[in-house]
N, CA, C, O and CB atoms as a CASP TS submission, in Angstrom:
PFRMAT TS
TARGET T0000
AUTHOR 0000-0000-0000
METHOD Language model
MODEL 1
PARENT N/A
ATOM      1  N   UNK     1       0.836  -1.206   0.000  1.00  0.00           N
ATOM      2  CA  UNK     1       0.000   0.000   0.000  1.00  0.00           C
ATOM      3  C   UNK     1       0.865   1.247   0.000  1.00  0.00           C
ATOM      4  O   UNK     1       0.608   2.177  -0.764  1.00  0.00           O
ATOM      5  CB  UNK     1      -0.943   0.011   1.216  1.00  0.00           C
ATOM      6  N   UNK     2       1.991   1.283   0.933  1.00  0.00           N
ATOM      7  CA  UNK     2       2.335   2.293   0.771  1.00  0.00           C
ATOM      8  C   UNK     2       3.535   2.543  -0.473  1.00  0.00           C
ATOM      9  O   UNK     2       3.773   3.738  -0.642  1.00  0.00           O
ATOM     10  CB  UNK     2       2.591   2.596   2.008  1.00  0.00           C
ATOM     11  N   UNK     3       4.320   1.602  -1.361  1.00  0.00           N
ATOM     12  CA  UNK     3       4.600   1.729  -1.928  1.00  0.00           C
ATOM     13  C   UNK     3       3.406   2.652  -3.172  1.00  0.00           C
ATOM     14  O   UNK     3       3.722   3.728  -3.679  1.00  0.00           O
ATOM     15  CB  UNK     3       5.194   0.705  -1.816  1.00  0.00           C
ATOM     16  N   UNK     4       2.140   1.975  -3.443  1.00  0.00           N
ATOM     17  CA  UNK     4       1.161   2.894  -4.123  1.00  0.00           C
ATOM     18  C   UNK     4       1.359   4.022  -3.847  1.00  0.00           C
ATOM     19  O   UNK     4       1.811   4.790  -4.697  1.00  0.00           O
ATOM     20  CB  UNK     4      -0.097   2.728  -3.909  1.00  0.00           C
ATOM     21  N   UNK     5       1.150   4.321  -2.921  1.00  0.00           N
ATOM     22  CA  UNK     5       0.572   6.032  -2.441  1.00  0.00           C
ATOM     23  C   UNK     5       2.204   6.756  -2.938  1.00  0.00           C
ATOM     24  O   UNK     5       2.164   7.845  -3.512  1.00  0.00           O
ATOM     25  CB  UNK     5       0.059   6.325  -0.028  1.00  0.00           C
ATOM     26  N   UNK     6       3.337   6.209  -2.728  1.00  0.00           N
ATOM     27  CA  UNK     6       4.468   7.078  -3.329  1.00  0.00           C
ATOM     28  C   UNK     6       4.371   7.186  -4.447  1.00  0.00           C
ATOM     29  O   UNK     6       4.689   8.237  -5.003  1.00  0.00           O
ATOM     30  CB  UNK     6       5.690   6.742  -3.186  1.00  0.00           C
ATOM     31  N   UNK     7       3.708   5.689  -5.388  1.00  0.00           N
ATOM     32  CA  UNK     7       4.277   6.213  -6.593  1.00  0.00           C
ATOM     33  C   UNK     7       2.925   7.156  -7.258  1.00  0.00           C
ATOM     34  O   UNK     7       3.118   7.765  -8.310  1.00  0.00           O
ATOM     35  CB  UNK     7       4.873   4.831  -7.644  1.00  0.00           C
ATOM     36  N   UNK     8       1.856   7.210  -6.717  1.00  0.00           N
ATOM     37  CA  UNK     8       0.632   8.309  -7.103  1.00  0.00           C
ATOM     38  C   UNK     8       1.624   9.649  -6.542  1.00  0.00           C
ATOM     39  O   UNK     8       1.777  10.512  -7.407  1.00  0.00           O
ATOM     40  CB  UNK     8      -1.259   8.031  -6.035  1.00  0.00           C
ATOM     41  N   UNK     9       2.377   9.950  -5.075  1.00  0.00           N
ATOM     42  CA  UNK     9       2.560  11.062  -5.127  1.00  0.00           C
ATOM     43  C   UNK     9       3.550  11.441  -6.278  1.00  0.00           C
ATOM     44  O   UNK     9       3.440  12.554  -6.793  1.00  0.00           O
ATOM     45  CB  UNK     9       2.862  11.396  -3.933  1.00  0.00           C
ATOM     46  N   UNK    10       4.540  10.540  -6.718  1.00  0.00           N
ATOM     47  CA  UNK    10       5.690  10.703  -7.617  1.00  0.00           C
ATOM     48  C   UNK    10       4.946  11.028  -8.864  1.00  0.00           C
ATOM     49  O   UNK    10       5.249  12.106  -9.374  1.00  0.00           O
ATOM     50  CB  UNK    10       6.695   9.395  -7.743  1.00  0.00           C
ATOM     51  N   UNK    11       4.191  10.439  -9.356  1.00  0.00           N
ATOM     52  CA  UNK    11       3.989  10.591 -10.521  1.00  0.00           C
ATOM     53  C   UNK    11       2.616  12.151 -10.639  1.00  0.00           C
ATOM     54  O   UNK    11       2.271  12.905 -11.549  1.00  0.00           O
ATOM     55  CB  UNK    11       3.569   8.916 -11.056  1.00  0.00           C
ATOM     56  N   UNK    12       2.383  12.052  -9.770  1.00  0.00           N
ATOM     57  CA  UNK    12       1.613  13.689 -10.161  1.00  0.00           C
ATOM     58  C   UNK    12       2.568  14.396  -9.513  1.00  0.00           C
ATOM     59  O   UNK    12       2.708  15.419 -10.184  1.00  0.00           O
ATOM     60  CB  UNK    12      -0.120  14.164  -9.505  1.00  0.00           C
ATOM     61  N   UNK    13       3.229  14.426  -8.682  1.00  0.00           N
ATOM     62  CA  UNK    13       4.653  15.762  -8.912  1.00  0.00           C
ATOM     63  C   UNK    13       5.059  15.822 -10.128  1.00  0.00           C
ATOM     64  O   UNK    13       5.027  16.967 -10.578  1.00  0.00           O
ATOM     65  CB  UNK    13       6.180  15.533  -8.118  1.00  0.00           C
ATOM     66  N   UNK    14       5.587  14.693 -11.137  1.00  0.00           N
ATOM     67  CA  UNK    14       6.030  14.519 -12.163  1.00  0.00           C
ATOM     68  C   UNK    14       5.057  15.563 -12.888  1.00  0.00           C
ATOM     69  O   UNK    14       5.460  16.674 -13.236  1.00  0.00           O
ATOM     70  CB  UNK    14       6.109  13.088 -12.524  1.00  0.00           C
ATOM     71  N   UNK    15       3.712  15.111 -13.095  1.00  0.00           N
ATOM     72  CA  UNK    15       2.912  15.665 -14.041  1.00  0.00           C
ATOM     73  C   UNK    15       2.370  17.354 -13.572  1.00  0.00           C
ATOM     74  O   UNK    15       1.731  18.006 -14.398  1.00  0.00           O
ATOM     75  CB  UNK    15       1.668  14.550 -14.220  1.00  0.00           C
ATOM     76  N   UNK    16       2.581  17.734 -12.685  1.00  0.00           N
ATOM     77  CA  UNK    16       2.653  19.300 -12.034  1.00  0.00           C
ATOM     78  C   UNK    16       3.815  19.867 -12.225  1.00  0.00           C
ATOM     79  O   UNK    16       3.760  21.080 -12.430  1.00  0.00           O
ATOM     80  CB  UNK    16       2.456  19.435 -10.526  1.00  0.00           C
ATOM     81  N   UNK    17       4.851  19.380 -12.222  1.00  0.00           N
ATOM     82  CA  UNK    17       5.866  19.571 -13.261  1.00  0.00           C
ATOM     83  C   UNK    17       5.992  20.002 -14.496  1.00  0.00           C
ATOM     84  O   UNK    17       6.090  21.187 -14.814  1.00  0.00           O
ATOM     85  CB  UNK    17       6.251  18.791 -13.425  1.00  0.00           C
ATOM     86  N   UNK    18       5.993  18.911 -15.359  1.00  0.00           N
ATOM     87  CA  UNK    18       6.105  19.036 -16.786  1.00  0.00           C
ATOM     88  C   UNK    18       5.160  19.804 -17.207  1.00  0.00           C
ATOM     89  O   UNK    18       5.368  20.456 -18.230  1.00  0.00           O
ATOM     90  CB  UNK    18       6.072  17.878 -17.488  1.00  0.00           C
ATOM     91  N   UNK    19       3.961  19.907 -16.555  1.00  0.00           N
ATOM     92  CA  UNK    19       2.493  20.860 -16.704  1.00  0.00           C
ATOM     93  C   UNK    19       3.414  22.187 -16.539  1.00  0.00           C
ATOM     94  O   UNK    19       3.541  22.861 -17.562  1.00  0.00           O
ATOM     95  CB  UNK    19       0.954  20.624 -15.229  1.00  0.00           C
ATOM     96  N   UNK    20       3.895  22.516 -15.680  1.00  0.00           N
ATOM     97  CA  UNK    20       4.275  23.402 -15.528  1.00  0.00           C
ATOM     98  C   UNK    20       5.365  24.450 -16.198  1.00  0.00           C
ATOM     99  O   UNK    20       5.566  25.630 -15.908  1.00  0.00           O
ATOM    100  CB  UNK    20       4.340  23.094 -14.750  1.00  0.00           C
ATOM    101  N   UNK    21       6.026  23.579 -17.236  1.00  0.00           N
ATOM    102  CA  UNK    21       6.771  24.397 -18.039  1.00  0.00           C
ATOM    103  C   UNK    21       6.407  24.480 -19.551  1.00  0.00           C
ATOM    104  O   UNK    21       7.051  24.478 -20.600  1.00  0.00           O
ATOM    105  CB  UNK    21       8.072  23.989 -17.887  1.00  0.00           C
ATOM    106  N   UNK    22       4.795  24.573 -19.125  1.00  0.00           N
ATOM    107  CA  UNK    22       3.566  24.481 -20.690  1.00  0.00           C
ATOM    108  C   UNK    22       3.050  25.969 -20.367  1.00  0.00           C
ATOM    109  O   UNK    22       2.306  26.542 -21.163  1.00  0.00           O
ATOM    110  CB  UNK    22       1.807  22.922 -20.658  1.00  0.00           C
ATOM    111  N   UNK    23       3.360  26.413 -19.488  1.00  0.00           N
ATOM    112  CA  UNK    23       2.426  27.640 -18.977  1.00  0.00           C
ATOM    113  C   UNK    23       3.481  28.725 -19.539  1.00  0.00           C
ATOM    114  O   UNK    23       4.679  28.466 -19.650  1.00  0.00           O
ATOM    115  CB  UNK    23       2.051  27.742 -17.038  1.00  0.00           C
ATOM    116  N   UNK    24       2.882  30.024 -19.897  1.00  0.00           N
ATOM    117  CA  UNK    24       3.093  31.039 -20.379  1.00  0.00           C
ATOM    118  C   UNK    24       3.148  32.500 -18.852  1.00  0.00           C
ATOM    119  O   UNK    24       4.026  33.254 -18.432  1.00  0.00           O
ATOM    120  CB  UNK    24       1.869  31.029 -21.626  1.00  0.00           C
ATOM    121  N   UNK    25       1.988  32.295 -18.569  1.00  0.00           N
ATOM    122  CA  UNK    25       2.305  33.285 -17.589  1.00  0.00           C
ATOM    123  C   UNK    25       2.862  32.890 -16.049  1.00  0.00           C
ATOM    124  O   UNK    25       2.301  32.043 -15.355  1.00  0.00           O
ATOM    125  CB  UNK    25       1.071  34.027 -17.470  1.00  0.00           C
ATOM    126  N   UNK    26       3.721  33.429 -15.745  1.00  0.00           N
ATOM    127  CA  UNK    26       4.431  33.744 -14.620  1.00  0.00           C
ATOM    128  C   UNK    26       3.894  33.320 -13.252  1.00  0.00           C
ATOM    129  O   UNK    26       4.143  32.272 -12.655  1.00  0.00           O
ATOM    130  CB  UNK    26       4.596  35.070 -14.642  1.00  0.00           C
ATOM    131  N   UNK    27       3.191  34.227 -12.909  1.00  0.00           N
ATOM    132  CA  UNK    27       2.646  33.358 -11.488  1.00  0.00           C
ATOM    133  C   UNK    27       1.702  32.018 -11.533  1.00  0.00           C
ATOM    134  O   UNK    27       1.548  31.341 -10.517  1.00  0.00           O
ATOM    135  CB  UNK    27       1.715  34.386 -10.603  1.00  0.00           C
ATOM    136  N   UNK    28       1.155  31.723 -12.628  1.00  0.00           N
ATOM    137  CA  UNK    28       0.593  30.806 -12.990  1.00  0.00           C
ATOM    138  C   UNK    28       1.836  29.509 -13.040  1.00  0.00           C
ATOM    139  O   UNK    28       1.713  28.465 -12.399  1.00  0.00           O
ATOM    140  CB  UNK    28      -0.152  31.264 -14.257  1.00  0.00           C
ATOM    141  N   UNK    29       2.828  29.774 -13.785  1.00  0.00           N
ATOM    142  CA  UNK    29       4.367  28.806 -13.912  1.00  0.00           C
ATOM    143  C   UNK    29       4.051  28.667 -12.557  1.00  0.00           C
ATOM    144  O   UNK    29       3.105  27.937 -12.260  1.00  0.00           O
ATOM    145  CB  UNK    29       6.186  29.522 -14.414  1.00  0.00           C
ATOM    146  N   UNK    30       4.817  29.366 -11.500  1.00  0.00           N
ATOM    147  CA  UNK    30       5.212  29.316 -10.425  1.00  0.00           C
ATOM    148  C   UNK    30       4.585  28.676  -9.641  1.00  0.00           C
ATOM    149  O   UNK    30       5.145  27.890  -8.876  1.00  0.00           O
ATOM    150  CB  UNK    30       5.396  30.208 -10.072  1.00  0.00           C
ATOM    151  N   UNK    31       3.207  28.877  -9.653  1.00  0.00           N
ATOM    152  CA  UNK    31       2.306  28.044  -8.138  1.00  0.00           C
ATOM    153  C   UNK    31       2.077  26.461  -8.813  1.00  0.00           C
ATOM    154  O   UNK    31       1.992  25.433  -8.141  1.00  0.00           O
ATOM    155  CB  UNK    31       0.193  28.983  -7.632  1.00  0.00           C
ATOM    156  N   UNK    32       2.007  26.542 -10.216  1.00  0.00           N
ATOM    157  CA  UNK    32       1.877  25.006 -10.516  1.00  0.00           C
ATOM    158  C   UNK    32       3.038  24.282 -10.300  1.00  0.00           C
ATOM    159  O   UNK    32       2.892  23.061 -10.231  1.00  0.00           O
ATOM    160  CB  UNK    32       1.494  24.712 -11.898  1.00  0.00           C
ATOM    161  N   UNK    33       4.482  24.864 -10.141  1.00  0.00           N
ATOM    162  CA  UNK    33       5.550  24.670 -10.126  1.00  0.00           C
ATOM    163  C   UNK    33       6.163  24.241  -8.441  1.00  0.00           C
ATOM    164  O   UNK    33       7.092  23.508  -8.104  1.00  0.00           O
ATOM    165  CB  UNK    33       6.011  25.836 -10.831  1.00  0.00           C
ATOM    166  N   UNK    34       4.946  25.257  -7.425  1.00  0.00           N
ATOM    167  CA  UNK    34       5.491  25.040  -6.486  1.00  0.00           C
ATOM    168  C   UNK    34       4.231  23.471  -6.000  1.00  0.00           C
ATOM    169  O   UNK    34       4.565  22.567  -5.234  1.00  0.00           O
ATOM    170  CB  UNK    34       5.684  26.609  -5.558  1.00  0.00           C
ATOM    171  N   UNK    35       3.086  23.551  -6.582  1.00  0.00           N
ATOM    172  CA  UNK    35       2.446  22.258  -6.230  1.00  0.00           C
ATOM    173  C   UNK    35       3.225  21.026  -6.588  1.00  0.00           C
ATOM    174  O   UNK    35       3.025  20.005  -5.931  1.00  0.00           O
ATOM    175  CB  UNK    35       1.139  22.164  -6.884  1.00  0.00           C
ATOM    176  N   UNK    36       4.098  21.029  -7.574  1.00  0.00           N
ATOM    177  CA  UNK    36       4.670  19.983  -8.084  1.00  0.00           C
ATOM    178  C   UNK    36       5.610  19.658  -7.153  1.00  0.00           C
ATOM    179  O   UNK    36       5.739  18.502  -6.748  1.00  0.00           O
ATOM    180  CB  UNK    36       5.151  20.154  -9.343  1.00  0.00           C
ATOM    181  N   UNK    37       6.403  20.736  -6.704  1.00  0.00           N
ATOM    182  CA  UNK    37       7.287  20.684  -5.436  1.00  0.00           C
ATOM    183  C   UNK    37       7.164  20.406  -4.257  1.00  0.00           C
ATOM    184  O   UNK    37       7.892  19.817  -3.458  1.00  0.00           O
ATOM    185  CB  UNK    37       7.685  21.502  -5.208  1.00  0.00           C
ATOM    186  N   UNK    38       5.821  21.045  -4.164  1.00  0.00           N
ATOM    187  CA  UNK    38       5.657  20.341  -2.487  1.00  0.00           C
ATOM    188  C   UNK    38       5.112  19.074  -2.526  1.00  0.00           C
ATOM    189  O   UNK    38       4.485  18.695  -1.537  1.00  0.00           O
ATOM    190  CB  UNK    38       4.604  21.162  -1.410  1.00  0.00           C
ATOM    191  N   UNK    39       5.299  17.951  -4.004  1.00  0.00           N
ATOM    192  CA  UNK    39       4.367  16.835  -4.010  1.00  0.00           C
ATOM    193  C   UNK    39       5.924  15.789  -4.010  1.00  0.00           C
ATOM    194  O   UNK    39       6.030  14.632  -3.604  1.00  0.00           O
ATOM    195  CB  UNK    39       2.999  16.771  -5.595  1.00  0.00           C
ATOM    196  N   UNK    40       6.945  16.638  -4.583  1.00  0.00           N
ATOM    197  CA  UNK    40       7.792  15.943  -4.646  1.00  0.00           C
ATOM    198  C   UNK    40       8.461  16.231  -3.360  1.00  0.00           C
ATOM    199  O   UNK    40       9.227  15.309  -3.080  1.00  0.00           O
ATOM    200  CB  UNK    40       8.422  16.053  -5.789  1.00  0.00           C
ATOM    201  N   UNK    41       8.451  17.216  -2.435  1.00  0.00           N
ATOM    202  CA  UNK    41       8.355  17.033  -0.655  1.00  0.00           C
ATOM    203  C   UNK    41       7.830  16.201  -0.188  1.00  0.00           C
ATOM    204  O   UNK    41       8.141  15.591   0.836  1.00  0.00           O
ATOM    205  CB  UNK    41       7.771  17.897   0.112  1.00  0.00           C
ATOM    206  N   UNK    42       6.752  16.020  -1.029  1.00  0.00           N
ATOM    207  CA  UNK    42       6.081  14.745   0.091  1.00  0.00           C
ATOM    208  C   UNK    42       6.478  13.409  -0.400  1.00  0.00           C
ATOM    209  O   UNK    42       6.499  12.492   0.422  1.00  0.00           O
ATOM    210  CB  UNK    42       4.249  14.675   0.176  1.00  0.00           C
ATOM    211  N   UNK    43       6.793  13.177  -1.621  1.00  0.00           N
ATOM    212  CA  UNK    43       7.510  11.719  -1.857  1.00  0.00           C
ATOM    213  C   UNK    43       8.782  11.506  -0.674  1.00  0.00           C
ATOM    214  O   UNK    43       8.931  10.646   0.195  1.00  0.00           O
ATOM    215  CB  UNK    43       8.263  11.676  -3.623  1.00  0.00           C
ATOM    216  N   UNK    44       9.830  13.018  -1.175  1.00  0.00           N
ATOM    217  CA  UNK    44      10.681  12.372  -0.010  1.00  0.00           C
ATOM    218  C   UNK    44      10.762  12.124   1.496  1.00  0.00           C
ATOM    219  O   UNK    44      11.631  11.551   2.153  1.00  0.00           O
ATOM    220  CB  UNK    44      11.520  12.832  -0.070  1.00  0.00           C
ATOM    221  N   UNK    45       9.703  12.667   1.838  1.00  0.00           N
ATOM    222  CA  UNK    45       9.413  12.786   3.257  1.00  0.00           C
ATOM    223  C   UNK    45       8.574  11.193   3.056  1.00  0.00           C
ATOM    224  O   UNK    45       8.853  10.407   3.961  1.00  0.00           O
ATOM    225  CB  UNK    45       8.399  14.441   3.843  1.00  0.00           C
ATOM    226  N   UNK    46       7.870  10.803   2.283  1.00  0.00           N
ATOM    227  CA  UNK    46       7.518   9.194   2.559  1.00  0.00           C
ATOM    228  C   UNK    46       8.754   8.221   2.780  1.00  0.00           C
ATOM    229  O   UNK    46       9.144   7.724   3.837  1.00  0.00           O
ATOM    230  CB  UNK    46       6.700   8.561   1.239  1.00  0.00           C
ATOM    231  N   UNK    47       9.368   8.055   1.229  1.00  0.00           N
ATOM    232  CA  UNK    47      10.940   7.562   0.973  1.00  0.00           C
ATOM    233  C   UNK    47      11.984   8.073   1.931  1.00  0.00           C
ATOM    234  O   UNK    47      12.893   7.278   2.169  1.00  0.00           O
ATOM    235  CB  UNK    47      11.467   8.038  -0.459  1.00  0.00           C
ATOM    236  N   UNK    48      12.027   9.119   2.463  1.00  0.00           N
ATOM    237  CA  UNK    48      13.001   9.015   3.242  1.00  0.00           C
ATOM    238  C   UNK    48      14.366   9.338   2.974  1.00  0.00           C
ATOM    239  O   UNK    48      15.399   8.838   3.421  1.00  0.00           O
ATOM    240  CB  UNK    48      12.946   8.009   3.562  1.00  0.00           C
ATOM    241  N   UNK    49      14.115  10.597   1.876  1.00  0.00           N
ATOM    242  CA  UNK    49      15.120  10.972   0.935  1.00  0.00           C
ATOM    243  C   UNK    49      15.484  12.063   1.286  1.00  0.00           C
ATOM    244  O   UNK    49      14.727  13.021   1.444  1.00  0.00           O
ATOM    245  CB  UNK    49      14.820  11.000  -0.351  1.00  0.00           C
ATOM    246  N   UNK    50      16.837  12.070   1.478  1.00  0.00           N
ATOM    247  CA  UNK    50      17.287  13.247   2.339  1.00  0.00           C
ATOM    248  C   UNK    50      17.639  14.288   1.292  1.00  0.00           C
ATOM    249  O   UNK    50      17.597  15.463   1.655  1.00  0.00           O
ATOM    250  CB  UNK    50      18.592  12.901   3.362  1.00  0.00           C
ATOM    251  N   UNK    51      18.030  13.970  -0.139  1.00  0.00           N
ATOM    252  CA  UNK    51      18.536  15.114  -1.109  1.00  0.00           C
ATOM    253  C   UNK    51      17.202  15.336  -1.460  1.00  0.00           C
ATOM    254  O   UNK    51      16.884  16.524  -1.400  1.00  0.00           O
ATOM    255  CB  UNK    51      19.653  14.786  -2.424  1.00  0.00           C
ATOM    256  N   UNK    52      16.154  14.414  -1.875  1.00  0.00           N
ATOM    257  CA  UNK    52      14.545  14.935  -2.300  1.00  0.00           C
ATOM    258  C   UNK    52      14.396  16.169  -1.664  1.00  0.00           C
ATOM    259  O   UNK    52      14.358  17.256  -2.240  1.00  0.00           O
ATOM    260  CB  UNK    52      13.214  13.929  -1.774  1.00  0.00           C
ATOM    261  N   UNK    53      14.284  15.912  -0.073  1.00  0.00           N
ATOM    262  CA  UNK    53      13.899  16.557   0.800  1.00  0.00           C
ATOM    263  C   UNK    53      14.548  18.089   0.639  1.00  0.00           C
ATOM    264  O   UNK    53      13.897  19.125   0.500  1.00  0.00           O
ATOM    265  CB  UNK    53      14.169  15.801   1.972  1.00  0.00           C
ATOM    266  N   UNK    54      15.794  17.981   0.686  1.00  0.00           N
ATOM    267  CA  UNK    54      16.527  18.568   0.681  1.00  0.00           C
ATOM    268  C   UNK    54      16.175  20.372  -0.612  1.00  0.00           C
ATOM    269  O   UNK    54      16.146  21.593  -0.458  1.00  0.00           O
ATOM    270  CB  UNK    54      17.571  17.373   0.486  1.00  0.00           C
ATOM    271  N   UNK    55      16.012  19.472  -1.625  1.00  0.00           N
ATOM    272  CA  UNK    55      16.135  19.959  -2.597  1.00  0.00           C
ATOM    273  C   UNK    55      14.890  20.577  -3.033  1.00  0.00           C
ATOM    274  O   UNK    55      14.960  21.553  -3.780  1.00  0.00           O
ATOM    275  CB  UNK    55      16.652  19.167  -3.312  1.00  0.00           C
ATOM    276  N   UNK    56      13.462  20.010  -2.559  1.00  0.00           N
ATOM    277  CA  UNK    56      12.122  20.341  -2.567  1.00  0.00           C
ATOM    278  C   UNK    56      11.959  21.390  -1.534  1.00  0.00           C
ATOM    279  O   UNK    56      10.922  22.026  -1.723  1.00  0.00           O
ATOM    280  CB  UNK    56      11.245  19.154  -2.343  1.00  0.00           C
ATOM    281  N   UNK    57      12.531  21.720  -0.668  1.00  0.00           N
ATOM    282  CA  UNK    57      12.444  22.354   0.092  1.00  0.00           C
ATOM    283  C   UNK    57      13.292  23.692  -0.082  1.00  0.00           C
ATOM    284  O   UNK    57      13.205  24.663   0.670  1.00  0.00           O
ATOM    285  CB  UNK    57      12.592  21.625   1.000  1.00  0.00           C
ATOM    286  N   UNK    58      13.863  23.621  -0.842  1.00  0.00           N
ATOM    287  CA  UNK    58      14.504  24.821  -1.744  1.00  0.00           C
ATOM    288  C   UNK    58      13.773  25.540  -2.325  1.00  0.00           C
ATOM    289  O   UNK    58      13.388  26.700  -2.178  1.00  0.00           O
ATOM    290  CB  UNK    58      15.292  24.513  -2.722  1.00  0.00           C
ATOM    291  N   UNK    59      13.551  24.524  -3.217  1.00  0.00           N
ATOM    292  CA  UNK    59      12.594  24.735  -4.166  1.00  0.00           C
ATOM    293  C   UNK    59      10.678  25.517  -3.999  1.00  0.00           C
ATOM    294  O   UNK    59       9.942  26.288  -4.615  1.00  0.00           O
ATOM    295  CB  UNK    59      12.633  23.279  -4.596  1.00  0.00           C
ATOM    296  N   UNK    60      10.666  24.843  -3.018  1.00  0.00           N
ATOM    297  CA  UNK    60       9.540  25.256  -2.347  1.00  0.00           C
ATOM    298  C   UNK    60       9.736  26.866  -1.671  1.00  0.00           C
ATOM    299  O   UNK    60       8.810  27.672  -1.760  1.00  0.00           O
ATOM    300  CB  UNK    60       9.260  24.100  -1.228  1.00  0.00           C
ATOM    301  N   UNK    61      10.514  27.081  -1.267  1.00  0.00           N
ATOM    302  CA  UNK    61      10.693  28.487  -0.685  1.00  0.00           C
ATOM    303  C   UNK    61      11.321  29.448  -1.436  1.00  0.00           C
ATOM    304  O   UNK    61      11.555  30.393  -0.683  1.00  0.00           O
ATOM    305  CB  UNK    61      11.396  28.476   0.466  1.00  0.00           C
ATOM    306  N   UNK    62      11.777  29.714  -2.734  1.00  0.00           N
ATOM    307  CA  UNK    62      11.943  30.117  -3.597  1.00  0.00           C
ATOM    308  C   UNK    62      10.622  30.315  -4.431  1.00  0.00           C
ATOM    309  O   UNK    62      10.031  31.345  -4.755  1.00  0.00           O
ATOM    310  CB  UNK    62      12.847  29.492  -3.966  1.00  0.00           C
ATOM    311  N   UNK    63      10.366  29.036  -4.662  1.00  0.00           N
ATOM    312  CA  UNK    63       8.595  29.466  -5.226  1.00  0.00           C
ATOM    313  C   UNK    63       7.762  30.951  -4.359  1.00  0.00           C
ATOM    314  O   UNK    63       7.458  32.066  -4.782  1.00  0.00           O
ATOM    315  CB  UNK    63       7.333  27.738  -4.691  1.00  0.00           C
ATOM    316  N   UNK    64       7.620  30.327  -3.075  1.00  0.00           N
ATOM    317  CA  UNK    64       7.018  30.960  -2.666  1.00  0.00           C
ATOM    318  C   UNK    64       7.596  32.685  -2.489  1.00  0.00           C
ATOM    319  O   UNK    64       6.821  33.641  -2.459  1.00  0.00           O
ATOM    320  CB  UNK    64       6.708  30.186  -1.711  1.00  0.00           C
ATOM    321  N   UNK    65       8.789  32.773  -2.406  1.00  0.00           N
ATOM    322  CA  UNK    65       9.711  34.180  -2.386  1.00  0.00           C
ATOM    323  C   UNK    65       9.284  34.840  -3.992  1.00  0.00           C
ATOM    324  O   UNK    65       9.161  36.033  -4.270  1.00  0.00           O
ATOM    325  CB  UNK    65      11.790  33.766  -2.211  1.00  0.00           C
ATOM    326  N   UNK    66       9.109  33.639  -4.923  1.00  0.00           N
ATOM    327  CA  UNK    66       8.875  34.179  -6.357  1.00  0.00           C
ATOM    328  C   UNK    66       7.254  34.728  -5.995  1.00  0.00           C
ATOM    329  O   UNK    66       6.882  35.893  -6.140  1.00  0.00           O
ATOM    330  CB  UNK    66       9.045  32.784  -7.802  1.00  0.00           C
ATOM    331  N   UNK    67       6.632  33.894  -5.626  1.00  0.00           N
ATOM    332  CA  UNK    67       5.133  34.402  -5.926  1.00  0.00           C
ATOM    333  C   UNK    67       4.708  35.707  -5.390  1.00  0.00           C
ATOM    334  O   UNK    67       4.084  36.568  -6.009  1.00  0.00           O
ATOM    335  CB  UNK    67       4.124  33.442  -5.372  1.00  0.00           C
ATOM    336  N   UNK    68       5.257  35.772  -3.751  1.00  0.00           N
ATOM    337  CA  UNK    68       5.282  36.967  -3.061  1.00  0.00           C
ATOM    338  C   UNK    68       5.279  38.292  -3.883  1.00  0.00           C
ATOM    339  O   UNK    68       4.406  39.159  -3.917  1.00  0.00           O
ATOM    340  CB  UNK    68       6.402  36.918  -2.246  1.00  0.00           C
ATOM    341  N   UNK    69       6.595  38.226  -4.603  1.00  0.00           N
ATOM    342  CA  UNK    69       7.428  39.495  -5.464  1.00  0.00           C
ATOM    343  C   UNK    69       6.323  39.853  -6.476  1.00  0.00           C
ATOM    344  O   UNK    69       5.862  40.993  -6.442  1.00  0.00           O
ATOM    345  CB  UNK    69       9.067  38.978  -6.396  1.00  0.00           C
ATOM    346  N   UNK    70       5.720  38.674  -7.665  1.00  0.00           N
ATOM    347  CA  UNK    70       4.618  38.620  -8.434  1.00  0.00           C
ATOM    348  C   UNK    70       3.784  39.538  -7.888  1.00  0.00           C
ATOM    349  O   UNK    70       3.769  40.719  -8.233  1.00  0.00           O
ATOM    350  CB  UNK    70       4.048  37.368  -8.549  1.00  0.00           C
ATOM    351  N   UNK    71       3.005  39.001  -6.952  1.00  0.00           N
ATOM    352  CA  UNK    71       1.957  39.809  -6.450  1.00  0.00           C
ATOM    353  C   UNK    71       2.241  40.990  -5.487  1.00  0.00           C
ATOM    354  O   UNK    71       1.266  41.691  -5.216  1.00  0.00           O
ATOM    355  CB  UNK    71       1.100  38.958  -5.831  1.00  0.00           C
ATOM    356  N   UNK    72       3.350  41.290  -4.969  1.00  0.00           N
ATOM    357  CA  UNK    72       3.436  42.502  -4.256  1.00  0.00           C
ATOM    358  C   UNK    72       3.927  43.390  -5.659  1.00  0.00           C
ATOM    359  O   UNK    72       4.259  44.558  -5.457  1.00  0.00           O
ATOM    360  CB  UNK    72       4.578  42.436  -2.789  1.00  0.00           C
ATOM    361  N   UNK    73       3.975  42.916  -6.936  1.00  0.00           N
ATOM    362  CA  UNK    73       4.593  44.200  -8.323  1.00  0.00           C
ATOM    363  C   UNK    73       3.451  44.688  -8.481  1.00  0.00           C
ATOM    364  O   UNK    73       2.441  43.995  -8.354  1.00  0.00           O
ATOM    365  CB  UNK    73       5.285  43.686 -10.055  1.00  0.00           C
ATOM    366  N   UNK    74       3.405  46.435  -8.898  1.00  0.00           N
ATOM    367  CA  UNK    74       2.468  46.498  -9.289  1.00  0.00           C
ATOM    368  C   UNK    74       2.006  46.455 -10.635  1.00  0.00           C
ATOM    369  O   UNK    74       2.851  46.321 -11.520  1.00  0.00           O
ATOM    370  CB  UNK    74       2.245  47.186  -8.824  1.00  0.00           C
ATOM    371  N   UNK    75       0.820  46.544 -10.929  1.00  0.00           N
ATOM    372  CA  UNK    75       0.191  46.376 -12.007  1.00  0.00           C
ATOM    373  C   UNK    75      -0.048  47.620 -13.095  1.00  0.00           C
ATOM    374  O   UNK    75      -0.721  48.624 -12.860  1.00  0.00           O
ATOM    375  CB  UNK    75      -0.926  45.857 -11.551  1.00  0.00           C
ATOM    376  N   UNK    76       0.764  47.280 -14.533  1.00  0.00           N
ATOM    377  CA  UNK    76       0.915  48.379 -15.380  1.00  0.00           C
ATOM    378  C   UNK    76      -0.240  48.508 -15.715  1.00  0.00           C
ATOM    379  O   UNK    76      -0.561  49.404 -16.496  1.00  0.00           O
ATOM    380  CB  UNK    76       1.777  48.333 -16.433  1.00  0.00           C
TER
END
């Protein structure tokens, strides 16, 4: 069972991903970009992956530092 549930989380990180570098606008990239990330946080936090972890969690707070900036710009 729990092998399932990793590879459902793996494989829709995967696909929130690759979704994600189909997108054109900017904060739109980004939040689909950071769902993909925090899905691939949660694989490694199942697995037990310390660079996953590691690296999603980068990733994840950068997203979110990106989205911040997005929406605190103002609007031409």
């Amino acid at each position: 069972m729990e092998l399932e549930m990793l590879e459902i989380v793996g494989w829709s990180a995967t696909a929130f991903v690759i979704f994600s570098f189909l997108i054109n606008n900017m904060l739109w990239l980004r939040t689909v970009n950071l769902v993909g990330a925090f899905l691939w946080l949660l694989y490694g936090i199942i697995d037990v992956s310390y660079s996953i972890i590691f690296l999603n969690v980068v990733i994840v707070s950068i997203q979110i530092f990106k989205i911040i900036g997005l929406l605190k710009k103002p609007k031409a």
